[in-house]
PLY file of the C-alpha trace (Angstrom):
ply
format ascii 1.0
element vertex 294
property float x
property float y
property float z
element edge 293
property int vertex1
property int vertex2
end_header
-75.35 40.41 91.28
-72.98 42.11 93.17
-71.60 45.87 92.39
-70.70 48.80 94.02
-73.36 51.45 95.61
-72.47 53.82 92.59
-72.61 51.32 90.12
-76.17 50.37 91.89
-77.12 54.21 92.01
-76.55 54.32 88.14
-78.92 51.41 86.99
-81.67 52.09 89.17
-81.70 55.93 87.77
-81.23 54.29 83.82
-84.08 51.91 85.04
-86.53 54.92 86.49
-85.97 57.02 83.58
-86.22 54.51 80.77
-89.44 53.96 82.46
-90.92 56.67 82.34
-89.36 58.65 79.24
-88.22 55.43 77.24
-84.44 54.49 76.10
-84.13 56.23 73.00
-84.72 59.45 74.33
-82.72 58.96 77.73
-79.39 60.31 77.65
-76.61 59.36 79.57
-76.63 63.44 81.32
-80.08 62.55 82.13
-78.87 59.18 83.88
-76.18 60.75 85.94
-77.63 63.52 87.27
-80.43 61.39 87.98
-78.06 59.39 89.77
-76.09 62.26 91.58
-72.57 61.20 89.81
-70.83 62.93 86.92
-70.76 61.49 83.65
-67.53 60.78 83.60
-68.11 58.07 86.26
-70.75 56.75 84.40
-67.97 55.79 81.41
-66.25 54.39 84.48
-68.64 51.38 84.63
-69.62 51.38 81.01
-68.51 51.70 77.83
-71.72 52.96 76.07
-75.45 53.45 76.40
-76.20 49.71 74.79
-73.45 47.91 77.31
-75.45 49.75 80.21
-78.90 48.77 79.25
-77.84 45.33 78.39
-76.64 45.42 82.39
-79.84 47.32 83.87
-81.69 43.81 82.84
-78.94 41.72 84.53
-79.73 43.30 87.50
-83.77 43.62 87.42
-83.69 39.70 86.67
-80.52 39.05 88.95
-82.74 41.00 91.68
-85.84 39.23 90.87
-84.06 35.96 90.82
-82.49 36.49 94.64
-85.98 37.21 95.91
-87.13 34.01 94.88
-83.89 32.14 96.35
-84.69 34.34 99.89
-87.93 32.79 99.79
-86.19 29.47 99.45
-83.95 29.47 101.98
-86.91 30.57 104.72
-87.54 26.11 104.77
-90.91 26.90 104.31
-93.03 23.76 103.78
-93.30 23.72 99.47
-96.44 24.41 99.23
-96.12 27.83 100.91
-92.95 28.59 99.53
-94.09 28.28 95.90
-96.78 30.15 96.85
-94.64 33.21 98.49
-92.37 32.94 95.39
-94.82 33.41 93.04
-96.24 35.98 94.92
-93.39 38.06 95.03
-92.42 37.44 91.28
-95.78 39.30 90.39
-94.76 42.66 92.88
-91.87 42.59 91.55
-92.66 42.09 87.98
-95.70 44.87 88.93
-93.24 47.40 90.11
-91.11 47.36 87.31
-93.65 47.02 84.39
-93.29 50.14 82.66
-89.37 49.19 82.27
-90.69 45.78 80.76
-93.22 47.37 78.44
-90.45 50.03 77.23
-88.33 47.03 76.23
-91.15 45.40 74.12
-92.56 48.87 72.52
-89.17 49.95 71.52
-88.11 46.66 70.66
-84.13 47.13 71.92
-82.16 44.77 70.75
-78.59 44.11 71.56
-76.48 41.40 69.77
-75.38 38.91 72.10
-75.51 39.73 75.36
-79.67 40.34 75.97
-79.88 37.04 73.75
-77.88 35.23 76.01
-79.86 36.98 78.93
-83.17 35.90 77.45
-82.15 32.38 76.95
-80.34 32.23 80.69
-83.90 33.41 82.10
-86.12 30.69 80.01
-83.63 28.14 81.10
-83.51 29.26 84.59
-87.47 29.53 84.63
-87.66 26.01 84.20
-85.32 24.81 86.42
-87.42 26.83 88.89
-90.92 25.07 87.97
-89.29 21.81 87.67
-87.18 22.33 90.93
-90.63 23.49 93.22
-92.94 21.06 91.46
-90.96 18.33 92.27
-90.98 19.49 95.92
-94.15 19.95 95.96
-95.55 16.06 94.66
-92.06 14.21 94.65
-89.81 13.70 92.24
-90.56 9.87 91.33
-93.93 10.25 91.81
-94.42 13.30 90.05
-91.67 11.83 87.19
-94.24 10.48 84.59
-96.18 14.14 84.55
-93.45 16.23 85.43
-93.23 17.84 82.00
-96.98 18.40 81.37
-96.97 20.14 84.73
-93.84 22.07 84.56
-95.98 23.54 80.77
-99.36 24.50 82.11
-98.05 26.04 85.50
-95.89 28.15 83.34
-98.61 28.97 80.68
-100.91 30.29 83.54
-98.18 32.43 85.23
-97.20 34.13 81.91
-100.92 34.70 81.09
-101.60 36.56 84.81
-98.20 38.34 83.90
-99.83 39.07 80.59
-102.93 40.56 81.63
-101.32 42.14 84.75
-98.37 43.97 82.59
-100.58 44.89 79.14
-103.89 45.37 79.98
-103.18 46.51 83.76
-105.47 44.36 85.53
-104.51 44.09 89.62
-105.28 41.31 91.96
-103.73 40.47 95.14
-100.40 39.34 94.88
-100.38 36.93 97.98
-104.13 35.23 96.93
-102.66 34.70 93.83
-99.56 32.69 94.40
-102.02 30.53 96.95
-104.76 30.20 94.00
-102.24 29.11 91.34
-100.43 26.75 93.37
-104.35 24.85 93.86
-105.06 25.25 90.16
-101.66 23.05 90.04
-103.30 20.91 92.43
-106.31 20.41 90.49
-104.32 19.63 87.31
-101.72 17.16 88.63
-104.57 15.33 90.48
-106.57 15.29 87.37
-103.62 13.75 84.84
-102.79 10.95 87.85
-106.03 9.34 88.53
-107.28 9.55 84.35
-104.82 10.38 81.98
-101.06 9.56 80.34
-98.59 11.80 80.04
-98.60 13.95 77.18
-94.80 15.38 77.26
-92.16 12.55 78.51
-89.44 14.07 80.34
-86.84 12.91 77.61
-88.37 15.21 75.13
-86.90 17.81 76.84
-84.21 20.21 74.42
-81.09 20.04 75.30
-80.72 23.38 76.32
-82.97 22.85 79.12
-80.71 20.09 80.78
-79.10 22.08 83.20
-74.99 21.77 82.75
-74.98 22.02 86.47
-77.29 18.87 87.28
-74.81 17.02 84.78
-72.07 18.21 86.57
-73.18 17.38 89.85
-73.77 13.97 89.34
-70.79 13.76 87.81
-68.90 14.91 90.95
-70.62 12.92 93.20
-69.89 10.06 91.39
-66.48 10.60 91.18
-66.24 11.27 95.34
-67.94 8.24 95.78
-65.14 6.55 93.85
-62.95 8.60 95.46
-63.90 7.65 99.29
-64.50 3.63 98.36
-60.63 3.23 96.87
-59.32 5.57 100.17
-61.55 2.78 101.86
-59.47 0.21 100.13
-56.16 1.38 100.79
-54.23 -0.27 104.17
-53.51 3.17 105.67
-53.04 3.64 109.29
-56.17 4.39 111.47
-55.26 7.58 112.35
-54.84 8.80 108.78
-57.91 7.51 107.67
-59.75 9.24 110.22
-57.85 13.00 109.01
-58.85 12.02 105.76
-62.49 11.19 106.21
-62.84 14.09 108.35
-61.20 16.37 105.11
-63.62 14.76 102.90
-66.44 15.77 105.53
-64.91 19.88 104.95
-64.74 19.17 101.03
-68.05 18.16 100.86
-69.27 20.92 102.92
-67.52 23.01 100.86
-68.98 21.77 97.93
-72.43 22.26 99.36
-72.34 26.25 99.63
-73.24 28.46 96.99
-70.03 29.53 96.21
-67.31 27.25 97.30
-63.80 28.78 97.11
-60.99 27.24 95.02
-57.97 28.60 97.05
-59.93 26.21 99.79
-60.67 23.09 97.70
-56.88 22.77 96.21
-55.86 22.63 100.10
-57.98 20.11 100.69
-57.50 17.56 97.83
-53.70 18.02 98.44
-54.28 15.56 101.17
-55.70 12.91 98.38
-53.46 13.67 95.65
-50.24 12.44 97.36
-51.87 9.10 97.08
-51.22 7.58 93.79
-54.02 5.44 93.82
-56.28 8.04 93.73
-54.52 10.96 91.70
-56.77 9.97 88.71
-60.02 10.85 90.63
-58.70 13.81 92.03
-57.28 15.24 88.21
-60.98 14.39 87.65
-62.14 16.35 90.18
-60.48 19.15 89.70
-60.87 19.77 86.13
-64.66 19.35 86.67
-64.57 22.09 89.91
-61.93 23.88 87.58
-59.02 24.31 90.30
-55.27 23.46 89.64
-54.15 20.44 91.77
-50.78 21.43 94.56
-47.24 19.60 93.53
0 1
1 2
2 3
3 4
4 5
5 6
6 7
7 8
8 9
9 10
10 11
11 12
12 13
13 14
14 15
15 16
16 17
17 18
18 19
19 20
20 21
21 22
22 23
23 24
24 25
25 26
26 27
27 28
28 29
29 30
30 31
31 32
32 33
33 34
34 35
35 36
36 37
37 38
38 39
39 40
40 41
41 42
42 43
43 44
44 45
45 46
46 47
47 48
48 49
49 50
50 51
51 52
52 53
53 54
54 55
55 56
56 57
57 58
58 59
59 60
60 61
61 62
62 63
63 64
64 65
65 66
66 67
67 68
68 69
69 70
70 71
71 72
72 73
73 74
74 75
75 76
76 77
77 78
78 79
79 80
80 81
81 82
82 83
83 84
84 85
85 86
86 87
87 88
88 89
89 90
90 91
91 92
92 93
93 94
94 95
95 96
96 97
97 98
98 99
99 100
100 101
101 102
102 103
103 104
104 105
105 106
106 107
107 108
108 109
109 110
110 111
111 112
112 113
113 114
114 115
115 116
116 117
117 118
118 119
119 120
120 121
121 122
122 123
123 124
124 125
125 126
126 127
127 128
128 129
129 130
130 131
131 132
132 133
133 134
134 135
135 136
136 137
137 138
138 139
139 140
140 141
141 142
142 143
143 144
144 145
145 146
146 147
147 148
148 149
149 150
150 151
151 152
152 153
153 154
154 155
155 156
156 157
157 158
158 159
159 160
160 161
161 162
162 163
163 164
164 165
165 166
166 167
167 168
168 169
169 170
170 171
171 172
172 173
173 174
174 175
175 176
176 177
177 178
178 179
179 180
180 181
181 182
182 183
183 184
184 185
185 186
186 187
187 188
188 189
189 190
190 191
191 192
192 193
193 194
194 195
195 196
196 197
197 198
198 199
199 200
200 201
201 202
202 203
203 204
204 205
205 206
206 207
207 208
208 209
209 210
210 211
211 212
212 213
213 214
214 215
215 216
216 217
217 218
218 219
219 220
220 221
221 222
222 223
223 224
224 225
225 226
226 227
227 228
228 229
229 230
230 231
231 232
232 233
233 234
234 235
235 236
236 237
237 238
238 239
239 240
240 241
241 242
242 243
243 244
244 245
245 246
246 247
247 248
248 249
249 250
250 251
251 252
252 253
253 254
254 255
255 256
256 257
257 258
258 259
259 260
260 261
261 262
262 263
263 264
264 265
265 266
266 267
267 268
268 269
269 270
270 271
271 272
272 273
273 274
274 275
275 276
276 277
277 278
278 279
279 280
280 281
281 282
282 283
283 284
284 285
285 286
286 287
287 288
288 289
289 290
290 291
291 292
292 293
């Protein structure tokens, strides 16, 4: 979540403060001189209390959510990378507790956007199970139990959580993420060699099915079409070759985190002058949302 150092200054104050005195009676002159800024640059950044407490939990889970993806990106083997993720998600859930536990005692509740927060985070927390489980066993292998196993790892996280949060019980962090990872051990070994699955993976509620796995598919369907009719076409050797190299930059492209539009319309440009292929690239860029050159 990116924002400026002020804007950064602000939250973490709001964040401290609700902490320790609770929202309700945290004013906004508390905040900013917390923060070292006047209150008129607090208005700056938001239009009232609610719209900044509704942004202080963007950022907690936005900055809980990069540690894990750090973590990720180390190419750890998955078995110690769940671990350190988990790990980390307690200290960081452990620093921040008394934030959490304001929340819940003065049950805060702001119409839309922490509703759409709460529902981004359940969604996102089970992409994450699903996403290191799978790494961890294999995704056809672990297929028929994926489910089941994706449920129980997340009902004994939330319970440590619970009893780490409410009834402030401490363990070590690091042990932990190592100890549940081998309690997921235990179980997935235990449902292959005796039992069926319990949860089939197409029970799953829509809202779980991540819009961006749908997508994906969907895109890389539609440059597979896209390279096979290019393959098709009796073009001269040399412009195959620029366009198969092009494809090699759209695909990398495609591939970071956050590709740039301004980039991918450049690209495609060399496609869609090829009328055999305009459909697939209209296709294309409706689904990556970019407008196509003349």
């Amino acid at each position: 979540m990116l924002m400026n150092e002020k804007k950064r200054n602000l939250i973490q104050a709001g964040m401290k403060l609700f902490a320790s005195k609770g929202y309700h009676r945290t004013s906004v002159q508390e905040i900013t001189s917390e923060a070292g800024v006047s209150k008129g640059a607090f208005y700056l950044y938001f239009q009232s209390k609610e719209e900044f407490i509704a942004v202080a939990y963007q950022y907690f889970y936005s900055q809980m959510k990069e540690k894990m993806e750090q973590v990720r990106k180390e190419n750890l083997k998955p078995r110690e990378s769940f671990a350190i993720q988990i790990a980390n998600w307690f200290q960081y859930v452990y620093e921040h507790r008394d934030f959490l536990i304001m929340h819940l005692e003065e049950q805060i509740t702001i119409a839309g956007s922490l509703e759409k927060l709460a529902t981004e985070i359940k969604v996102d927390n089970y992409h994450w199970l699903r996403g290191n489980i799978e790494n961890l066993y294999g995704a056809s292998q672990i297929q028929p139990f994926l489910m089941d196993a994706v449920i129980q790892m997340d009902g004994m996280l939330h319970s440590y959580l619970k009893w780490m949060i409410f009834e402030g019980v401490e363990f070590d962090f690091k042990k932990g993420g190592k100890f549940l990872v081998q309690r997921l051990d235990n179980l997935v070994t235990g449902m292959m060699e005796k039992e069926s699955a319990l949860f089939s993976p197409n029970q799953v509620p829509t809202i779980y099915v991540h819009t961006k796995d749908s997508d994906a598919k969907k895109l890389n369907g539609l440059l597979v079409e896209l390279k096979e009719k290019i393959q098709s076409m009796n073009l001269p050797a040399s412009k195959m070759n620029e366009l198969q190299e092009v494809m090699q930059v759209i695909e990398g492209e495609l591939a970071k985190d956050e590709c740039q539009p301004v980039v991918l319309k450049g690209l495609f440009a060399h496609y869609n002058q090829f009328p055999e292929v305009q459909k697939e690239c209209q296709e294309l860029a409706k689904l990556l949302k970019i407008t196509l050159l003349p």
